[in-house]
FIKOLZA-1660 file (N, C-alpha, C; in steps of 0.1 Angstrom, whole numbers, plus 5000, padded with zeros to 4 digits):
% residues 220
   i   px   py   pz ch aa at
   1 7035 5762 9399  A  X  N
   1 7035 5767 9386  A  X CA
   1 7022 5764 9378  A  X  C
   2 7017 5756 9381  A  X  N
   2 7009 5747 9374  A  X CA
   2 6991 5755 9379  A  X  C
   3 6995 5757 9393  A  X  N
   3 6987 5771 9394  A  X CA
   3 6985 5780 9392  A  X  C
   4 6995 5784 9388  A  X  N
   4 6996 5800 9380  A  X CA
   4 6991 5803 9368  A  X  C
   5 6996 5790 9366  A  X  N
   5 6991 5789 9345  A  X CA
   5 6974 5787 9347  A  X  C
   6 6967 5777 9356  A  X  N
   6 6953 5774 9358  A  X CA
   6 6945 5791 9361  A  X  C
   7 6955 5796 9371  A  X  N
   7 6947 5810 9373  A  X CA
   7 6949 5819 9359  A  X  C
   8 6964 5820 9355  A  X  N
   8 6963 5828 9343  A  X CA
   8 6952 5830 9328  A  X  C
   9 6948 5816 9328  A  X  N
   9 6940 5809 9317  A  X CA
   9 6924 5813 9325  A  X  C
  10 6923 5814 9334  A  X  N
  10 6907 5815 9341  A  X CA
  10 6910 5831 9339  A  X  C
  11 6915 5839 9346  A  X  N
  11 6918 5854 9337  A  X CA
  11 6918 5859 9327  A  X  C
  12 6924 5850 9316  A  X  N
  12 6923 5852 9303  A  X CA
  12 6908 5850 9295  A  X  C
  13 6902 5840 9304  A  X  N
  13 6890 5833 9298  A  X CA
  13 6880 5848 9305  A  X  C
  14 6880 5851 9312  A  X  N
  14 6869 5860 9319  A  X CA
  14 6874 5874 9311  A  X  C
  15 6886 5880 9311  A  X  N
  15 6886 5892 9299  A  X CA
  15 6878 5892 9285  A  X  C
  16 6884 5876 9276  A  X  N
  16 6878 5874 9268  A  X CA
  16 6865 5876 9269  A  X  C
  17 6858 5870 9278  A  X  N
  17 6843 5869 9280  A  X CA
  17 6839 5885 9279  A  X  C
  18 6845 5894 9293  A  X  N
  18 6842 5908 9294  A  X CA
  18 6839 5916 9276  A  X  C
  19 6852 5911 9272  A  X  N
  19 6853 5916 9256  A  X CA
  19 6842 5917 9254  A  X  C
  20 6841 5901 9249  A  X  N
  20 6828 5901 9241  A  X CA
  20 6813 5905 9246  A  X  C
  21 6809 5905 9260  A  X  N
  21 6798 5912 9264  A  X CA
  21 6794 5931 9260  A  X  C
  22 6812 5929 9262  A  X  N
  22 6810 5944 9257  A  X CA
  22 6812 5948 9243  A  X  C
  23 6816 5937 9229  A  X  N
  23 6814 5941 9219  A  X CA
  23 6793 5937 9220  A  X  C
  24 6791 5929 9228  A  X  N
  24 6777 5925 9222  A  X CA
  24 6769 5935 9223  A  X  C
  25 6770 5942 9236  A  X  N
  25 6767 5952 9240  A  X CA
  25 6767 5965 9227  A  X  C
  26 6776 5967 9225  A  X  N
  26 6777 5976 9217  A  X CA
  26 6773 5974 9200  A  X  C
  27 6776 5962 9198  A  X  N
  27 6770 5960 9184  A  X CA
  27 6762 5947 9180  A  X  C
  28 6756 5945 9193  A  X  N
  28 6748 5932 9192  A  X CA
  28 6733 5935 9180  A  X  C
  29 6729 5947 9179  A  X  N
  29 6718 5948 9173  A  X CA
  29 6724 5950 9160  A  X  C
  30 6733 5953 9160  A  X  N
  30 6737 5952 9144  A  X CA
  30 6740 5942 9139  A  X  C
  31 6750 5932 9149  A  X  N
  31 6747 5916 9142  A  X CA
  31 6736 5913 9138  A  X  C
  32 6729 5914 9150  A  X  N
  32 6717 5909 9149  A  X CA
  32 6709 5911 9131  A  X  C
  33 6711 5925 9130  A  X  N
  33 6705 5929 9116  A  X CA
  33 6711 5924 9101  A  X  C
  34 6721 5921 9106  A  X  N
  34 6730 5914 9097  A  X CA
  34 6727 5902 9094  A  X  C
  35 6722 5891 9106  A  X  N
  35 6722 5881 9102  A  X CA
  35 6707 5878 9098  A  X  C
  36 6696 5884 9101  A  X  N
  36 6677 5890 9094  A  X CA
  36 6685 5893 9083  A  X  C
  37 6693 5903 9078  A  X  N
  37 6691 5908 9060  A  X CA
  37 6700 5899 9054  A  X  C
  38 6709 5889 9060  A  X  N
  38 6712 5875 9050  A  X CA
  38 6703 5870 9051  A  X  C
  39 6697 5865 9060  A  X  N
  39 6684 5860 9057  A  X CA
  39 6673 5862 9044  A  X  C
  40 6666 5871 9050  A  X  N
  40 6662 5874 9040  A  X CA
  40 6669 5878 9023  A  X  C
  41 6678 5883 9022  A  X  N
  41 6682 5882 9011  A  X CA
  41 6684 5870 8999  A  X  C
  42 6687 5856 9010  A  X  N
  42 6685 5848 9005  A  X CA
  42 6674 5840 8999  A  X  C
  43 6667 5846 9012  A  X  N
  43 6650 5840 9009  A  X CA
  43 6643 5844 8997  A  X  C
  44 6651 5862 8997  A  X  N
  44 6644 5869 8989  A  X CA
  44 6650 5866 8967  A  X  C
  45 6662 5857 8972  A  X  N
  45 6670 5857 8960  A  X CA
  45 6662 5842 8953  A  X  C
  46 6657 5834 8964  A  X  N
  46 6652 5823 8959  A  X CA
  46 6639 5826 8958  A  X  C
  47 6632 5834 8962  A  X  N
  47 6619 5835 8954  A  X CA
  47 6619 5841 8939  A  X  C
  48 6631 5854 8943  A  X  N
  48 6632 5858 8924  A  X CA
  48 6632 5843 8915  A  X  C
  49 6641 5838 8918  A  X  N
  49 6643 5825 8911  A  X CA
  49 6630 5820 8909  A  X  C
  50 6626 5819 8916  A  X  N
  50 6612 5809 8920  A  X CA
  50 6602 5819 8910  A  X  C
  51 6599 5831 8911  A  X  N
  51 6594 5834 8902  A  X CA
  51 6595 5836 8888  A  X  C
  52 6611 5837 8883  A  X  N
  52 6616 5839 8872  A  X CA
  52 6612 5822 8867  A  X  C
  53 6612 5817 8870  A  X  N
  53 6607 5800 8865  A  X CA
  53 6592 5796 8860  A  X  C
  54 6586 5810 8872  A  X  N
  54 6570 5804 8872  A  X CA
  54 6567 5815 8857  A  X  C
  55 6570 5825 8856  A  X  N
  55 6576 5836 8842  A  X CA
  55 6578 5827 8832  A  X  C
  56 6586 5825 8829  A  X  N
  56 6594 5813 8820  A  X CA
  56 6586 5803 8817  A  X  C
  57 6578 5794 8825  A  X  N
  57 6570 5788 8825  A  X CA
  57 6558 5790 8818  A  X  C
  58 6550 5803 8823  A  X  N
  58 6539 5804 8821  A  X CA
  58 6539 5813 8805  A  X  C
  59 6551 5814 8800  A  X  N
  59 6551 5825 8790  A  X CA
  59 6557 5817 8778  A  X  C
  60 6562 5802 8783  A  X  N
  60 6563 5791 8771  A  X CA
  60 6546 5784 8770  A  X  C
  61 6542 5782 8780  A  X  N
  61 6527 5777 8775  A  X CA
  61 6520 5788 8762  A  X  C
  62 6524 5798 8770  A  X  N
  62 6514 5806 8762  A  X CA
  62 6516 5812 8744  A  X  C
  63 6530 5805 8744  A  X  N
  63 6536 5807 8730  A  X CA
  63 6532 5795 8719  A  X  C
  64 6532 5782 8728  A  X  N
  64 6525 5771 8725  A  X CA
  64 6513 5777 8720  A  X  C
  65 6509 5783 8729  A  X  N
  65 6495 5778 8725  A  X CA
  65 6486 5787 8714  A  X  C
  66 6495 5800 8710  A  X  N
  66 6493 5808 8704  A  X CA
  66 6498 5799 8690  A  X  C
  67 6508 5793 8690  A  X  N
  67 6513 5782 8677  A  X CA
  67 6503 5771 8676  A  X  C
  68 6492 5766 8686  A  X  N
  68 6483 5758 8680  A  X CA
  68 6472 5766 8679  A  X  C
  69 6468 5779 8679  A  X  N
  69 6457 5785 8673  A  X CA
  69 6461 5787 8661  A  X  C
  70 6470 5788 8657  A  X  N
  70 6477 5792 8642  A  X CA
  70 6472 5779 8637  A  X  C
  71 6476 5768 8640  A  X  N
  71 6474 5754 8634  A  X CA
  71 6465 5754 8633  A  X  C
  72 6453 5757 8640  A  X  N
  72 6439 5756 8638  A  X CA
  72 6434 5764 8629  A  X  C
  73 6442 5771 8626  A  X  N
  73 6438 5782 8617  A  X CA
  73 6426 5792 8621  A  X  C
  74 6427 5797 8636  A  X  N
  74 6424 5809 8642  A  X CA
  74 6431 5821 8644  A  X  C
  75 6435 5824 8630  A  X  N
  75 6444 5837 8627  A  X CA
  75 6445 5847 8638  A  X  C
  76 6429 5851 8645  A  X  N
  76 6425 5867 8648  A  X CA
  76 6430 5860 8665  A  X  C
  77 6427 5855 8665  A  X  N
  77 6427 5845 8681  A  X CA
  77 6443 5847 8684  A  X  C
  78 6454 5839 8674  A  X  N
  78 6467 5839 8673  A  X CA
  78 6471 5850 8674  A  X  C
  79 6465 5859 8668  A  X  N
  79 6470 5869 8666  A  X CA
  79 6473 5880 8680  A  X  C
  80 6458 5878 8686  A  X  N
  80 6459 5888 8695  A  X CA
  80 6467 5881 8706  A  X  C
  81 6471 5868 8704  A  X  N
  81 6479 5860 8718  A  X CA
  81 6491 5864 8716  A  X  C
  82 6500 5864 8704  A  X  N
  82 6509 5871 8700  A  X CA
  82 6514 5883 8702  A  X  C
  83 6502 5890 8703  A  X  N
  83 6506 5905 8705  A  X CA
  83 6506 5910 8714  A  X  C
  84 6501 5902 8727  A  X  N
  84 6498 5898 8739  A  X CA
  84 6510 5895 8745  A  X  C
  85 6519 5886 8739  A  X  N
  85 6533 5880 8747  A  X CA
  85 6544 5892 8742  A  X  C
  86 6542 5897 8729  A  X  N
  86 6553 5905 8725  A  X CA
  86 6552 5920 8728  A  X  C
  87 6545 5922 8742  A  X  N
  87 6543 5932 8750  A  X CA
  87 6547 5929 8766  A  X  C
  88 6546 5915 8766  A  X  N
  88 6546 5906 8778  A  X CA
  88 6565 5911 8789  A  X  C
  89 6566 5908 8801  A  X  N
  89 6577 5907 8805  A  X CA
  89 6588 5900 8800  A  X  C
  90 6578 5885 8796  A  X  N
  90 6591 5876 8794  A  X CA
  90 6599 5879 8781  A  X  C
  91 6615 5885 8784  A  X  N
  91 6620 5888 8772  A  X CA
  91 6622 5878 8762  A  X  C
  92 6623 5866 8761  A  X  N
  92 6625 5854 8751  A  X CA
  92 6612 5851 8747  A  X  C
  93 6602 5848 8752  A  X  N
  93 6586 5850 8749  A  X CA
  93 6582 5860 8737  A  X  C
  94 6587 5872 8744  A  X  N
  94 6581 5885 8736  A  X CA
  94 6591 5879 8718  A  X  C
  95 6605 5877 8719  A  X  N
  95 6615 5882 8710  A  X CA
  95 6610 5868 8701  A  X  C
  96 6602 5863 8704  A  X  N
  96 6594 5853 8694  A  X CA
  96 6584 5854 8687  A  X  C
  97 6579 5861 8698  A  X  N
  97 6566 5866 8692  A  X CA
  97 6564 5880 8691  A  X  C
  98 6576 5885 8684  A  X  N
  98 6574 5895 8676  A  X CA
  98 6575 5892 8660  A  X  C
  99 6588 5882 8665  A  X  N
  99 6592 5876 8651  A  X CA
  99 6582 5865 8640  A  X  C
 100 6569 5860 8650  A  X  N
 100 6564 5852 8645  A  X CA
 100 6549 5859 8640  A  X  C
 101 6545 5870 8646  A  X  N
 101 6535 5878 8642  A  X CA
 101 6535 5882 8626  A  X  C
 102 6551 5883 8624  A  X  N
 102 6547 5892 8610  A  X CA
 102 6542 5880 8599  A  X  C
 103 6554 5872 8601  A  X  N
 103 6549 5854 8597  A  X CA
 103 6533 5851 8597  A  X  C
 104 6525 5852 8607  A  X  N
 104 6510 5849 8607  A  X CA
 104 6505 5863 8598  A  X  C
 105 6509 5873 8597  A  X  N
 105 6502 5881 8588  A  X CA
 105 6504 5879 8573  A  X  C
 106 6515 5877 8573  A  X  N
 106 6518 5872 8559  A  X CA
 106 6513 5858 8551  A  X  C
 107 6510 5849 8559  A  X  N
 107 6503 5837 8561  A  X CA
 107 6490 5840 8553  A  X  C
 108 6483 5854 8561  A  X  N
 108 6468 5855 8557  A  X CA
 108 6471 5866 8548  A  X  C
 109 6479 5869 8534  A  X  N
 109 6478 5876 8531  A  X CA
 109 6478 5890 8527  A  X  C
 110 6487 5900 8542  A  X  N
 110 6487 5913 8549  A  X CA
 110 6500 5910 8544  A  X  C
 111 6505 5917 8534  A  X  N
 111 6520 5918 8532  A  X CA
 111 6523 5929 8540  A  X  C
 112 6516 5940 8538  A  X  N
 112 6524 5953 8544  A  X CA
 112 6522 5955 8556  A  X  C
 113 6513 5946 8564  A  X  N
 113 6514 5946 8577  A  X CA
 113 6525 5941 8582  A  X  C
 114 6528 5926 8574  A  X  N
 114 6538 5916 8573  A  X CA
 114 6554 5924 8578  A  X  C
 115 6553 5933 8565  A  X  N
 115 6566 5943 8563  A  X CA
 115 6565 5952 8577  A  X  C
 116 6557 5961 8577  A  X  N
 116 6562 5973 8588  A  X CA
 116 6557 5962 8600  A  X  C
 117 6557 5951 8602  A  X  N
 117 6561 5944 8616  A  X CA
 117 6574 5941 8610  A  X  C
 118 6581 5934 8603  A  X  N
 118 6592 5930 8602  A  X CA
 118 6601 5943 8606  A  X  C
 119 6598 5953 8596  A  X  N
 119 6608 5962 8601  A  X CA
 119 6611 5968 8614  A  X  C
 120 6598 5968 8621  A  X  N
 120 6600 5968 8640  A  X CA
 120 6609 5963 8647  A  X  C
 121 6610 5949 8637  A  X  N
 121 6617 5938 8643  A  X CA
 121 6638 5939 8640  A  X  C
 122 6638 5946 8629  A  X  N
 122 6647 5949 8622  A  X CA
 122 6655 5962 8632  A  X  C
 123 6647 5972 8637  A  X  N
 123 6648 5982 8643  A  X CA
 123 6648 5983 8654  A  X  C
 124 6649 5969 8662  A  X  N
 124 6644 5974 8676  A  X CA
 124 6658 5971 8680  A  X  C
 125 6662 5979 8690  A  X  N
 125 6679 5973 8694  A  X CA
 125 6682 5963 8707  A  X  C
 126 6669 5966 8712  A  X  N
 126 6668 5957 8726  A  X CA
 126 6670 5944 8723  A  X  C
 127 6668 5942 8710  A  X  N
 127 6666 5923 8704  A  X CA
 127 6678 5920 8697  A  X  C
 128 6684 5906 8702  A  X  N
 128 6695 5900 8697  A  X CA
 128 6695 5903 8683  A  X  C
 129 6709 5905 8681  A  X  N
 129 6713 5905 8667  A  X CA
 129 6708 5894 8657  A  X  C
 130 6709 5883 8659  A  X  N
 130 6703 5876 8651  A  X CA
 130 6690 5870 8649  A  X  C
 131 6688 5877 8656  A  X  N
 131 6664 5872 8655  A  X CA
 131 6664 5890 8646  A  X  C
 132 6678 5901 8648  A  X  N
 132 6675 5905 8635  A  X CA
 132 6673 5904 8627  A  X  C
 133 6684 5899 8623  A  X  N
 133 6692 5893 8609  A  X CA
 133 6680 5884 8604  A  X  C
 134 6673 5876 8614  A  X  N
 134 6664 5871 8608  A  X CA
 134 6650 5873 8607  A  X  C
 135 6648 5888 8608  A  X  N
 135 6639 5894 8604  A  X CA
 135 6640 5900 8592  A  X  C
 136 6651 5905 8587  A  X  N
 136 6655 5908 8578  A  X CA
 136 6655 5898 8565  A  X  C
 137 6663 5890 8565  A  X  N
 137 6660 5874 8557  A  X CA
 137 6644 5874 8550  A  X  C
 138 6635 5872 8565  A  X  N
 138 6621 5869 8565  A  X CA
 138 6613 5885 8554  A  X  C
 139 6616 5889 8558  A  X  N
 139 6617 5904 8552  A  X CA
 139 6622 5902 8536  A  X  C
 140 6631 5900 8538  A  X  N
 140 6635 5900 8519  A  X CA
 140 6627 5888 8513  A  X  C
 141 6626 5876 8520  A  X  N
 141 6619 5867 8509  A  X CA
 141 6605 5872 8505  A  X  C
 142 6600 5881 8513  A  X  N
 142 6584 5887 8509  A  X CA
 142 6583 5894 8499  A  X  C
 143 6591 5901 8500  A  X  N
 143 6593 5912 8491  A  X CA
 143 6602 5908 8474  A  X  C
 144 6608 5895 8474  A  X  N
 144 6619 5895 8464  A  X CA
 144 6607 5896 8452  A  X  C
 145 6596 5893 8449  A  X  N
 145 6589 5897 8438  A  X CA
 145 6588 5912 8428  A  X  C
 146 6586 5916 8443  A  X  N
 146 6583 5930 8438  A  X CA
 146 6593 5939 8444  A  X  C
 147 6599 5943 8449  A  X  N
 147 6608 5949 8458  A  X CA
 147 6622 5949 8448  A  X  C
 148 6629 5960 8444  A  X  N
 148 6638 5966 8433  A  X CA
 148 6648 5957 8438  A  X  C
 149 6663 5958 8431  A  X  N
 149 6673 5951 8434  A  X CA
 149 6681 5961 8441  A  X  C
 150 6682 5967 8442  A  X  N
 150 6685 5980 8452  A  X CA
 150 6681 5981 8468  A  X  C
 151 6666 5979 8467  A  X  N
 151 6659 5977 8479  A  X CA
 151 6662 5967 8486  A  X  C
 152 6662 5958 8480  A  X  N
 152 6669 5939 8484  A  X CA
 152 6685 5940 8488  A  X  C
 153 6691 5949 8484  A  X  N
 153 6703 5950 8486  A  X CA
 153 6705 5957 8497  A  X  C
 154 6697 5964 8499  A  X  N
 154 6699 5973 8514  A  X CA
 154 6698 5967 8524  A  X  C
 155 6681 5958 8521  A  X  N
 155 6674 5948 8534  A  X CA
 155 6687 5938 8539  A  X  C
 156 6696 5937 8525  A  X  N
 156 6703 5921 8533  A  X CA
 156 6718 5924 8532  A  X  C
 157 6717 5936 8533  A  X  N
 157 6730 5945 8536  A  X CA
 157 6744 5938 8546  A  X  C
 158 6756 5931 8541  A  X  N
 158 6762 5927 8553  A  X CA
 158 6760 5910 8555  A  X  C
 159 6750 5907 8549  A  X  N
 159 6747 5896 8553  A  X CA
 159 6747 5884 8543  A  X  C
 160 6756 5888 8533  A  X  N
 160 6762 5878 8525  A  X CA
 160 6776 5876 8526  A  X  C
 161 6781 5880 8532  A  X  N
 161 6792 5878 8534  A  X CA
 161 6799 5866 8543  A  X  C
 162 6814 5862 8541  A  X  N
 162 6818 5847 8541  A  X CA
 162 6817 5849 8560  A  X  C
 163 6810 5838 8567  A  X  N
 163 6810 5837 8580  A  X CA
 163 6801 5841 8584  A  X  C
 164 6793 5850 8576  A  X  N
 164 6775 5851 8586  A  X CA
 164 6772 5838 8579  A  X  C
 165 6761 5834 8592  A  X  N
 165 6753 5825 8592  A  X CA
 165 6743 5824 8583  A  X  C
 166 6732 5838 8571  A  X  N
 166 6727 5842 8569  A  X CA
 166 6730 5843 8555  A  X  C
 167 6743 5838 8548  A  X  N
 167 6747 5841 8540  A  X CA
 167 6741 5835 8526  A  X  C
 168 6740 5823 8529  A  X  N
 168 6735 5815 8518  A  X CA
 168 6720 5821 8516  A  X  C
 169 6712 5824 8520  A  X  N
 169 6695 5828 8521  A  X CA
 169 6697 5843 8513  A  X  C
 170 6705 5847 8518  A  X  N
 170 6709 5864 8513  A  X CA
 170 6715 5859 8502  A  X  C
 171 6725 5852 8492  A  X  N
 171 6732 5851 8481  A  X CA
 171 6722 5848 8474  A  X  C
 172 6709 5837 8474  A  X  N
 172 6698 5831 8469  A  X CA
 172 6693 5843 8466  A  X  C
 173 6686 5851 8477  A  X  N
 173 6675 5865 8474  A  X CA
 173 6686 5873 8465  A  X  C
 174 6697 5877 8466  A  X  N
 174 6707 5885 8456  A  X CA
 174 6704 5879 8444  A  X  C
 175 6708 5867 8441  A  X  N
 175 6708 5862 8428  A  X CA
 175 6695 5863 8421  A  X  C
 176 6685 5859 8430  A  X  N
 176 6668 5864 8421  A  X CA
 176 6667 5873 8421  A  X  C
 177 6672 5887 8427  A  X  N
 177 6670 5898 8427  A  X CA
 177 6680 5900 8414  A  X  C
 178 6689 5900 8408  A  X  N
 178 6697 5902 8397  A  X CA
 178 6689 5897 8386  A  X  C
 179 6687 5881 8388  A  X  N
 179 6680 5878 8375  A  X CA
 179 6662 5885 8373  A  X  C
 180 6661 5889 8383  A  X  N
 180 6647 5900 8377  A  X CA
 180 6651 5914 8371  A  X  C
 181 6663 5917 8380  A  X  N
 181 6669 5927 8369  A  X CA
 181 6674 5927 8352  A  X  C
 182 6677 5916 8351  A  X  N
 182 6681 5912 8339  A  X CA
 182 6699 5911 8339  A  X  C
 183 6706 5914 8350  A  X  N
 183 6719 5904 8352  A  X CA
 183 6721 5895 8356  A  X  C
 184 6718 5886 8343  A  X  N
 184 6728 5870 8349  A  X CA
 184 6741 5866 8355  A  X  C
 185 6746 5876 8346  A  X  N
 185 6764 5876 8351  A  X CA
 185 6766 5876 8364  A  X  C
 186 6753 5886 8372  A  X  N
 186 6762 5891 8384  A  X CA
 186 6751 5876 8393  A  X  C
 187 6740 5869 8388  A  X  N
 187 6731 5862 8392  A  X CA
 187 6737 5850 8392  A  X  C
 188 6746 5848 8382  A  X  N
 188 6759 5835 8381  A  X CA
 188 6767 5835 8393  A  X  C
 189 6771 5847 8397  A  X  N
 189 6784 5850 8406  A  X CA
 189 6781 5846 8415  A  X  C
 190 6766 5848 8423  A  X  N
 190 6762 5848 8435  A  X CA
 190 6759 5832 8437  A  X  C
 191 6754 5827 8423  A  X  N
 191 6749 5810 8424  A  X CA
 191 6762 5805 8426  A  X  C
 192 6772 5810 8419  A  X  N
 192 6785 5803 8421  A  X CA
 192 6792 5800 8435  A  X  C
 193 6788 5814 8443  A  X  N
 193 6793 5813 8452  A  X CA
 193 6786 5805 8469  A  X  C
 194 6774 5803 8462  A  X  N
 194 6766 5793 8467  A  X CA
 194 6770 5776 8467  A  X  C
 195 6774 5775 8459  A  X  N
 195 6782 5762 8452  A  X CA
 195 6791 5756 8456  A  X  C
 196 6802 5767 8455  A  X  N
 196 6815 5767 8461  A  X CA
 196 6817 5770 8476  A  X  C
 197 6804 5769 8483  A  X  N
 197 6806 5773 8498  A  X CA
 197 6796 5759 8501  A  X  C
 198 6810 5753 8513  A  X  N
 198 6805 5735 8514  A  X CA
 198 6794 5738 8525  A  X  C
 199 6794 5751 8532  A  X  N
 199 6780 5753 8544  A  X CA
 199 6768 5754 8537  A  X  C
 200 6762 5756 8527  A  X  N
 200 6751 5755 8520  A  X CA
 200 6740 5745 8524  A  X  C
 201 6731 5750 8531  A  X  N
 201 6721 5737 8531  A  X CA
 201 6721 5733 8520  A  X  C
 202 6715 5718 8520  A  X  N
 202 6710 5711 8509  A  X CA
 202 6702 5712 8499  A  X  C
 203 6690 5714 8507  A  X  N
 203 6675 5722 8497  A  X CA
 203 6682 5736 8492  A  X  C
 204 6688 5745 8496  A  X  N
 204 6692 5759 8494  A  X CA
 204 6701 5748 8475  A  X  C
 205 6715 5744 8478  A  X  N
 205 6720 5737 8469  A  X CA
 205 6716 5735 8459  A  X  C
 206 6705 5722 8461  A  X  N
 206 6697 5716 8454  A  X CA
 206 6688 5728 8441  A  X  C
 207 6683 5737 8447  A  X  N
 207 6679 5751 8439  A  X CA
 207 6689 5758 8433  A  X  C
 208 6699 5762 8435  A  X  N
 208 6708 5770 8431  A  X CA
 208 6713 5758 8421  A  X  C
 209 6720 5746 8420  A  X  N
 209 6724 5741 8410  A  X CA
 209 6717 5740 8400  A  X  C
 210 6704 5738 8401  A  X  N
 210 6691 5738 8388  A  X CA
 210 6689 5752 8379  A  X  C
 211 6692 5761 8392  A  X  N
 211 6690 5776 8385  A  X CA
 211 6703 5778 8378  A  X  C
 212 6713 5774 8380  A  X  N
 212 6725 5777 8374  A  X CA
 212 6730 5772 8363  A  X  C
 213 6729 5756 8363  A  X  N
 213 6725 5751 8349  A  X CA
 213 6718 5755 8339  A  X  C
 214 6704 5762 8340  A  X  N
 214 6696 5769 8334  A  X CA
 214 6702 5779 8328  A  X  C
 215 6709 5790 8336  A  X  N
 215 6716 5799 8331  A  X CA
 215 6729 5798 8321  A  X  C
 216 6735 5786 8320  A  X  N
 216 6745 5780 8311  A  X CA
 216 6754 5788 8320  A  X  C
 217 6764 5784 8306  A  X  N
 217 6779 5790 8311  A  X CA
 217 6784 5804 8309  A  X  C
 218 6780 5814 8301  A  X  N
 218 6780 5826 8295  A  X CA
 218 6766 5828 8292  A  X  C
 219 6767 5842 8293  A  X  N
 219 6757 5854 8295  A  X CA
 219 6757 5869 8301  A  X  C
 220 6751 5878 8300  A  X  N
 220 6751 5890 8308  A  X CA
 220 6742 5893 8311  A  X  C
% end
């Protein structure tokens, strides 16, 4: 018995074997290709990596460094490094330095450069919502001198309301925009609700309480 099972098992082992000669046979080159394109695919997934770092890398230096020509106060220099990254691949790179270009124009001066960059920035859809929103912000404090209370209301459209982040900066620009209209009432409303909202920065606070006091208790 004990022979039978020893030969059965030596037959079984040599079918097996036949099997597999003849699956290798038949699809051995395609293993084969299978296990070259994991290969490489992995190789190829850790170089993306490898390059998306050296990207990343080389596109924070260069935003640096565009922020210490600013410090130096090499406007034209900044400028062109700027406008240089915000053309660049690196999407975080560029969405900085679009946002920070209009800032250096405005710095030296260039309001309306300042503006139709901001509005780029306001318009572009490819860019997070809120490097809009804060182009927009950046956008209305330029303008709150001269810019109608109508105009101001459009730029910060949405963005006083309870739960944006944006709110308190927008209630400020609304309220100066009222009181250059000559409504306090509605310039009270807005300080008020600056007040009564405990997320208020401090410096923001600190301004609105002085301005509100000023305004007394009644008026229109």
């Amino acid at each position: 018995m004990a022979e039978e099972d020893a030969l059965l098992r030596e037959v079984d082992e040599e079918l097996r074997r036949e099997r597999l000669e003849k699956l290798w046979k038949r699809y051995g080159n395609l293993f084969v290709a299978l296990s070259v394109g994991l290969v490489v695919a992995v190789a190829g997934y850790k170089g993306w990596q490898y390059y998306q770092r050296q990207q990343a890398e080389q596109a924070g230096k260069a935003y640096v460094a565009a922020l210490d020509l600013i410090r130096d106060g090499k406007g034209d220099a900044a400028s062109a490094a700027l406008q240089k990254l915000a053309k660049g691949s690196h999407a975080g790179a560029a969405a900085l330095a679009k946002l920070r270009l209009p800032a250096l124009h405005a710095g030296k001066g260039e309001t309306e450069k300042a503006v139709s960059l901001y509005r780029q920035v306001e318009d572009d859809s490819s860019l997070e919502l809120p490097l809009r929103n804060a182009a927009r912000v950046r956008h209305a404090w330029l303008v709150v001198d001269s810019a109608s209370r109508e105009e101001l209301a459009k730029i910060l459209a949405g963005l006083d309301v309870a739960g944006n982040p944006w709110r308190a900066a927008a209630r400020e620009l609304l309220a100066l925009a009222a009181l250059r209209a000559g409504d306090k009432k509605a310039a009270r409303g807005y300080l008020k609700q600056l007040i009564d909202d405990a997320e208020t920065p401090a410096q923001a606070r600190s301004r609105v309480a002085v301005l509100f006091s000023l305004l007394g208790d009644e008026g229109k």
